[in-house]
N, C-alpha and C positions, 0 to 999 in steps of 0.2 A: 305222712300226708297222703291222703286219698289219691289214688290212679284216674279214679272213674268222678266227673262232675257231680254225678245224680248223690253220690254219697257222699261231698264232702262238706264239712260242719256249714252250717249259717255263714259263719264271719272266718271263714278262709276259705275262698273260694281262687279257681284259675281263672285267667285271664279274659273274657269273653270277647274281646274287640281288639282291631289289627294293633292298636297304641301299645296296648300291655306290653304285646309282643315283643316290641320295640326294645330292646335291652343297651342301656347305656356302656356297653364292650370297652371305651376308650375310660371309663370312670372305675373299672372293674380290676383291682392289682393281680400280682399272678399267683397263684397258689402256693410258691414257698412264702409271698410276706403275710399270705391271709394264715398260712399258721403260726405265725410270731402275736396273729392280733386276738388279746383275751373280750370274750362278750359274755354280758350277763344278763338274760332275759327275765325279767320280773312281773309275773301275771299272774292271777289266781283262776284266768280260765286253763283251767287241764289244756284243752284242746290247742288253743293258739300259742303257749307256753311250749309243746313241746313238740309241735307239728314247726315251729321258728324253731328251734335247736335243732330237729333232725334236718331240716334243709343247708341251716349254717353249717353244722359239721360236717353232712358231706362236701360242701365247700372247699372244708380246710380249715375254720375257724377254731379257736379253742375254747368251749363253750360251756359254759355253767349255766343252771335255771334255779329259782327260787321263787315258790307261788306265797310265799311270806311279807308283807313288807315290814315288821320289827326285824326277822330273820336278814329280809336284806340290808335294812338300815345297819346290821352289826357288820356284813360279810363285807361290803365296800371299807369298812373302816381299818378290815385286820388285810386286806389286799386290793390291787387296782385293778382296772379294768379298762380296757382301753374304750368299748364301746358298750353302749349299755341300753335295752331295749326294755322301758319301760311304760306299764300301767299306767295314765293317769288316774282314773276310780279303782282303789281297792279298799277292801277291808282292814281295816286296823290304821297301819299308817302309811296315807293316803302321799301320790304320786307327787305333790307340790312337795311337800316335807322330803320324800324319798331326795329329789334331786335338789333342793337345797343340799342336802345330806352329802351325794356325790361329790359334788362341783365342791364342795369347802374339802374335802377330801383329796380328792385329783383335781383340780380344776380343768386338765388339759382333755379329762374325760366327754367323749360325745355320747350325748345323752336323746334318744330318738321315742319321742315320747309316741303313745301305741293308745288309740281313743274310741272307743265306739260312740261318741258324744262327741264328736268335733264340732264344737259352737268356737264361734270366733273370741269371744272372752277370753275362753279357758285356754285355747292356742295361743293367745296374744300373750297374755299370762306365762305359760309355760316358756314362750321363745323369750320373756323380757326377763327373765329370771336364770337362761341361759340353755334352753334346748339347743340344740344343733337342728331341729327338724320335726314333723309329726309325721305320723301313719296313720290315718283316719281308717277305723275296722268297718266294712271288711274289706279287707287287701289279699290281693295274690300272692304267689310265690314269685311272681318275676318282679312287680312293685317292688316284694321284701328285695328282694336279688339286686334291683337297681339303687336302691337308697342304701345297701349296705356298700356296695361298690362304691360309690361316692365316698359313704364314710369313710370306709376302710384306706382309699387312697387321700380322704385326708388328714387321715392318722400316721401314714406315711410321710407325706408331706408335712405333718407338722414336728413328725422325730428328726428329719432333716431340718429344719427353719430353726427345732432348737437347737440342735449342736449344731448349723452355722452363728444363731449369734452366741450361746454360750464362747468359742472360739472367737468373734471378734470381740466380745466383753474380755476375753482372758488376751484378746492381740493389745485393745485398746482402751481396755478400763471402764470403757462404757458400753450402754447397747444403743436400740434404736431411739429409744425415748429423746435422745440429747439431740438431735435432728430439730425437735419443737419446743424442746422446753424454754429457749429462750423467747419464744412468744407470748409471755405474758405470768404473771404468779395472783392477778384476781381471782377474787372467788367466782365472777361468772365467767370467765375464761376456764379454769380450773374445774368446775364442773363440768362444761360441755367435753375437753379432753378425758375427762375422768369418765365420761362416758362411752367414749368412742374407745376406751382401753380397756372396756366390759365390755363390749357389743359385738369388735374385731375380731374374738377366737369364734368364735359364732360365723353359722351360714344365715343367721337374719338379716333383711332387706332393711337398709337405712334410709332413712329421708332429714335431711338438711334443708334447714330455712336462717337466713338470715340476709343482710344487705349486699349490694353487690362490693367486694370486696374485700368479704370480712374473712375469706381463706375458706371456701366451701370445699373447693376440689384439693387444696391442703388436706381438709379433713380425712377427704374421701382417698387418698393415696396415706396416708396415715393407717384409717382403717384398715386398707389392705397390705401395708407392707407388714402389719402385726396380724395379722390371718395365716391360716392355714393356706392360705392359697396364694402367698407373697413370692412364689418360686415361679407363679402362674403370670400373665399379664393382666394390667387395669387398663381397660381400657377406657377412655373418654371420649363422651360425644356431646355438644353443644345443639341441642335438638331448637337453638331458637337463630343459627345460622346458616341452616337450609333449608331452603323450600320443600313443600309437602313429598314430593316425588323424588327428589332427591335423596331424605334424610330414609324416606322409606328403601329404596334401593341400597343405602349406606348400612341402617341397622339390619336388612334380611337378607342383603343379596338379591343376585338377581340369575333368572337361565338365560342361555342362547336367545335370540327374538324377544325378548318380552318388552323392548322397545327401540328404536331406532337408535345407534352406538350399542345396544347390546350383543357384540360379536361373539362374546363366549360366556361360561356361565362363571359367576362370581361369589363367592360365599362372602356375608357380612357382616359384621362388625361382632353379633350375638356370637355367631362362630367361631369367632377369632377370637373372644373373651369365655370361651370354656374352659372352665376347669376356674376359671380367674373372674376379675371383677368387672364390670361395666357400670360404669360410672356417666349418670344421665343428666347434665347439667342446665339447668331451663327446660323443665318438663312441661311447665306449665304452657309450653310454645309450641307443641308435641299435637299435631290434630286429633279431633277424635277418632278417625278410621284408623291409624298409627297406634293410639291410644288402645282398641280391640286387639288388633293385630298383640303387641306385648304383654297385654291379658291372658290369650292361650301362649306363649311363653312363658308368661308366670307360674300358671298353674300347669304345662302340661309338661313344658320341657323343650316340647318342639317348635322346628319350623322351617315356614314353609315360603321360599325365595320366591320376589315378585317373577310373577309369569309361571308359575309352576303349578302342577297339580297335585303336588303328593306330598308328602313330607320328607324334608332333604337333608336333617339333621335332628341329633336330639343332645340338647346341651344340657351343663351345667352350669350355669353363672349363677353368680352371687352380684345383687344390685343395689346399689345406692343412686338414688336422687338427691337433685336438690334444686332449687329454687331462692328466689328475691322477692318472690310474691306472698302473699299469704293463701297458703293453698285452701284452707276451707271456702274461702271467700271465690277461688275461683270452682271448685266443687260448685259453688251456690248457683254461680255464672253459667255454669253447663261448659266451661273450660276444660277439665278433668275431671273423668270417671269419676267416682265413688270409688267403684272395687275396686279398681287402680291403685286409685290412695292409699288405701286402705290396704292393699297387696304390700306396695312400697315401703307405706308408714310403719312398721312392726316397730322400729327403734326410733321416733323423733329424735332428732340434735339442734337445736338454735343457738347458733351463735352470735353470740354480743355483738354492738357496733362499738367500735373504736371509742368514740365521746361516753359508752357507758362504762369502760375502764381507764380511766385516765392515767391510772398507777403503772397499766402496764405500757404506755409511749415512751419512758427516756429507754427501758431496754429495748423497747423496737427501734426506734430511732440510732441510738448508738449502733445495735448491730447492721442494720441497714447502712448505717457511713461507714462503717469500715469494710463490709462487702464491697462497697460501691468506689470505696477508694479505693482497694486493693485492685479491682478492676481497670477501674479510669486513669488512677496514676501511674500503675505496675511498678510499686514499691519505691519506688526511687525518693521519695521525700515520708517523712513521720505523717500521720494525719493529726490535725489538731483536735483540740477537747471540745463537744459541746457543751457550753458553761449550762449553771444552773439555771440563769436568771433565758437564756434558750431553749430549755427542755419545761422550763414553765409557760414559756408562750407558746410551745404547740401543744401541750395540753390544754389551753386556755380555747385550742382552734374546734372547730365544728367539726373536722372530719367527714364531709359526706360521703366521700368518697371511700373510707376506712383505710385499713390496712393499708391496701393497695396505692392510695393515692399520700400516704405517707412514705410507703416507696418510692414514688414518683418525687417527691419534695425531697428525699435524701439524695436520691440521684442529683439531682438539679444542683442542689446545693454542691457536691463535690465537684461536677463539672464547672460550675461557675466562683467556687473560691476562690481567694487571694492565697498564698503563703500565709500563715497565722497562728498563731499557739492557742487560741482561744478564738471561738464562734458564739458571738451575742444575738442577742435577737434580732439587731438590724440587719445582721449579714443573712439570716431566713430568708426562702423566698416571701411571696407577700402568698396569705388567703386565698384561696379563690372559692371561696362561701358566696360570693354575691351579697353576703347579708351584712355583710360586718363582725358578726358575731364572734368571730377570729382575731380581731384586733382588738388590742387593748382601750376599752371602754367603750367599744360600740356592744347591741343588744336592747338597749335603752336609749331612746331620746325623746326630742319635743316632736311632735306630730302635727298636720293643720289641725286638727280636729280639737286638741288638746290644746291652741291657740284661740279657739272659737269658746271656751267654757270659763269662767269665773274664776281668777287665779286661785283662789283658795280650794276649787273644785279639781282645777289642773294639777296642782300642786298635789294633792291626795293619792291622783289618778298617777303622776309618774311616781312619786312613793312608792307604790304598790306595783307598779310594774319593774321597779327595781329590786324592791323585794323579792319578789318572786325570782328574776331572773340572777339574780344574787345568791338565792339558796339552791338555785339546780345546777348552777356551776358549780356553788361552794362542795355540794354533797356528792355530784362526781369527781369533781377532783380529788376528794377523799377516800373514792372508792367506797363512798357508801358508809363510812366509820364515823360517826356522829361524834365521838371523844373527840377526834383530830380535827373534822370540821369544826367544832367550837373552840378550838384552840386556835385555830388558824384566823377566825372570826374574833377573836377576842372575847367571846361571849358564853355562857356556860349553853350548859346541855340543854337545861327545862328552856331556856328562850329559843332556840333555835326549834326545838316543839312545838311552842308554841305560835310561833311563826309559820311554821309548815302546818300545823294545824289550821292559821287565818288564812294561808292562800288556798288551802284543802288539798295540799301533796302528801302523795304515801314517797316513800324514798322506793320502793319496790318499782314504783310505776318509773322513777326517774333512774334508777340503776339498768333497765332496760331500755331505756333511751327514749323514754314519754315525753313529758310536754316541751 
């Protein structure tokens, strides 16, 4: 690599501003494990291919290049690699295929994709498919120096994370996945975890949307105890339960004076979640000057504590949001950023509401009673069975509240049992739907209005509103399985079609918790 600025290539260039500078030192491992770590740089430009190996090496790293991509495609297959600095555009076989290629290979492999075309597409792309990171060309030598430090320590951290849980799989037969797996075995349950166990090894930014209490910050502690960065802390901040001034002081810190109670200076929340996760829950509740402020965190790394004038840290987090709102709608609002969003957003996860899995309640239910027994009673009596004809009538219930307020009803329920071998549906508490909907045969009734209309007219009118509300129960409580709704219905498949064709339901819109 070139001494002198004036001579060196187009697209590797040093640092020109005090940021560069800036070297992330605490993300940097020490030079015996950077020579335990194998990298292989893959680019057909001469110059950046080997002006990146002569920097790494003198580092310490152990470092191969190949300006091939068939070439590389064969070398990853016959040896690993722990980290892997790749091309997006090359000649032949092009950088999406490359790291498909990797990752089915190693999967544990981090793979740091390297672009002179950084359009947001093709990043979004690259990290959904399973980058650890981009390098947008052209980059410095300290840029390279800090994103590999990063890496490199989390290639570290993640040779420890697996032989901690291979050793507790070999203590206790299982690893971490049994933590959640009793939460549910539907397919839209089962997808959104299915994602969150692709997205985890990854430093891409999550975003979570669903109701409130459908287990967001489950998710987001999920995410990170299977990351590279589970040795690290998660931190959580609920940006919609402090005031503007506050949450600002909370997430940056604050110096000496920068307001009255500010006695000393205080580092916050970003800082104390480096190296780990910050988990941002009610973003949408986040002002917009807060909103700016985490923008240049996202993108530059640093930051800079209220009342300060310089920059007072340079982190590494890894961020997940989430939200009960539907965020484009408040994008539309002038709520939240765009590029915020859009920062955030790399991995969507929506998580189902409770009423659109119905299959998965008697295992939540069950486990929640005998947590909550094992608590309240401290063992001293059996707990009784929830019969069937009780695990049908809370699947039968609205759930607004989801998850969470089915926790609340098992609670309840164990505190206020009798001695019993069996729990019927009258020993449940009651609903609190407000609507009825929860009790058996309310959802449909007589109306004034349908009092006011020609019985034969009325008579049509609640028909059809039975129907309806008849087939979105029947087909959640199926879980969406059309064979089993009709069997439960008594009626074959083609009628239940065409039923759901007369009121104009897709099953798609009502598996997500539609009309």
């Amino acid at each position: 690599m070139a001494s002198n600025e004036s001579t060196a290539p187009a697209r590797w260039r040093r640092p020109t501003s005090g940021r560069d500078e800036e070297a992330d030192n605490d993300s940097v491992v020490d030079r015996e494990a950077r020579e335990g770590i194998h990298v292989l740089i893959i680019d057909d430009e001469d110059t950046i291919r080997e002006s990146c190996a002569s920097v790494l090496a003198q580092e310490g790293y152990q470092v191969k290049t190949e300006s091939r991509g068939d070439r590389a495609q064969q070398l990853v297959q016959r040896r690993a690699f722990d980290i892997v600095l790749l091309d997006l555009y090359m000649h032949g076989v092009g950088g999406m295929k490359l790291l498909e290629a990797i990752l089915k290979t190693t999967p544990e492999c981090i793979v740091i994709i390297m672009t002179g075309n950084p359009s947001v597409e093709s990043s979004l792309a690259a990290l959904k498919s399973g980058a650890w990171d981009y390098l947008p060309k052209p980059f410095s030598s300290t840029q390279l120096h800090v994103l590999m430090g990063r890496a490199s320590h989390a290639v570290v951290v993640g040779r420890d994370s697996r032989q901690r849980q291979t050793s507790l799989q070999m203590e206790h037969g299982h690893g971490k996945d049994s933590e959640v797996a009793f939460l549910g075995s539907s397919e839209a349950f089962r997808s959104a975890l299915h994602l969150a166990r692709k997205v985890a090894r990854t430093d891409a930014s999550v975003f979570i949307t669903g109701e409130s209490g459908t287990g967001k910050e489950m998710f987001a502690n999920y995410i990170h105890s299977q990351s590279r960065r589970s040795a690290r802390p998660l931190i959580a901040l609920n940006c919609a339960a402090l005031p503007e001034t506050l949450l600002e002081s909370e997430m940056f810190g604050h110096v000496k004076g920068a307001f009255t109670g500010a006695v000393k200076d205080k580092p916050g929340l970003l800082e104390a979640a480096h190296r780990g996760t910050l988990f941002l829950d009610e973003l949408g509740e986040m002002s917009m000057t807060i909103q700016a402020k985490l923008l240049r965190v996202l993108q530059d790394g640093v930051v800079r504590r209220v009342g300060s004038s310089s920059t007072d840290a340079v982190v590494d987090v890894r961020f997940i949001a989430a939200t009960n709102q539907e965020p484009l709608q408040a994008v539309e609002e002038g709520k939240l950023r765009r590029d915020l969003y859009y920062r955030l957003r790399v991995v969507p996860i929506h998580l189902p509401p409770l009423r659109a899995r119905p299959s998965d309640i008697p295992v939540l239910a069950n486990h929640f009673f005998l947590q909550y027994w094992q608590r309240h009673r401290e063992g001293n009596t059996s707990p009784p069975a929830l019969s069937e004809a009780a695990l049908r009538e809370l699947q039968r219930r609205n759930w607004s509240g989801n998850v969470r307020e089915l926790q609340n009803v098992m609670e309840q329920l164990v505190i206020l049992t009798e001695a019993t071998l069996e729990i019927g549906p009258d020993d449940l508490p009651p609903p609190d739907d407000g609507d009825g909907s929860g009790r058996p045969g309310g959802g449909v009734g007589i109306s004034d209005s349908l009092l006011e209309a020609e019985y034969h007219t009325a008579r049509d009118l609640l028909v059809a509103e039975f129907e309806q509300a008849y087939l979105e129960r029947l087909i959640r409580n199926s879980d969406g399985n059309m064979s089993e709704a009709a069997r439960r219905a008594g009626v074959d498949r083609t009628t239940l079609y065409r039923l759901m064709q007369k009121h104009e339901l897709e099953k798609r819109d009502l598996m997500e918790g539609g009309a």
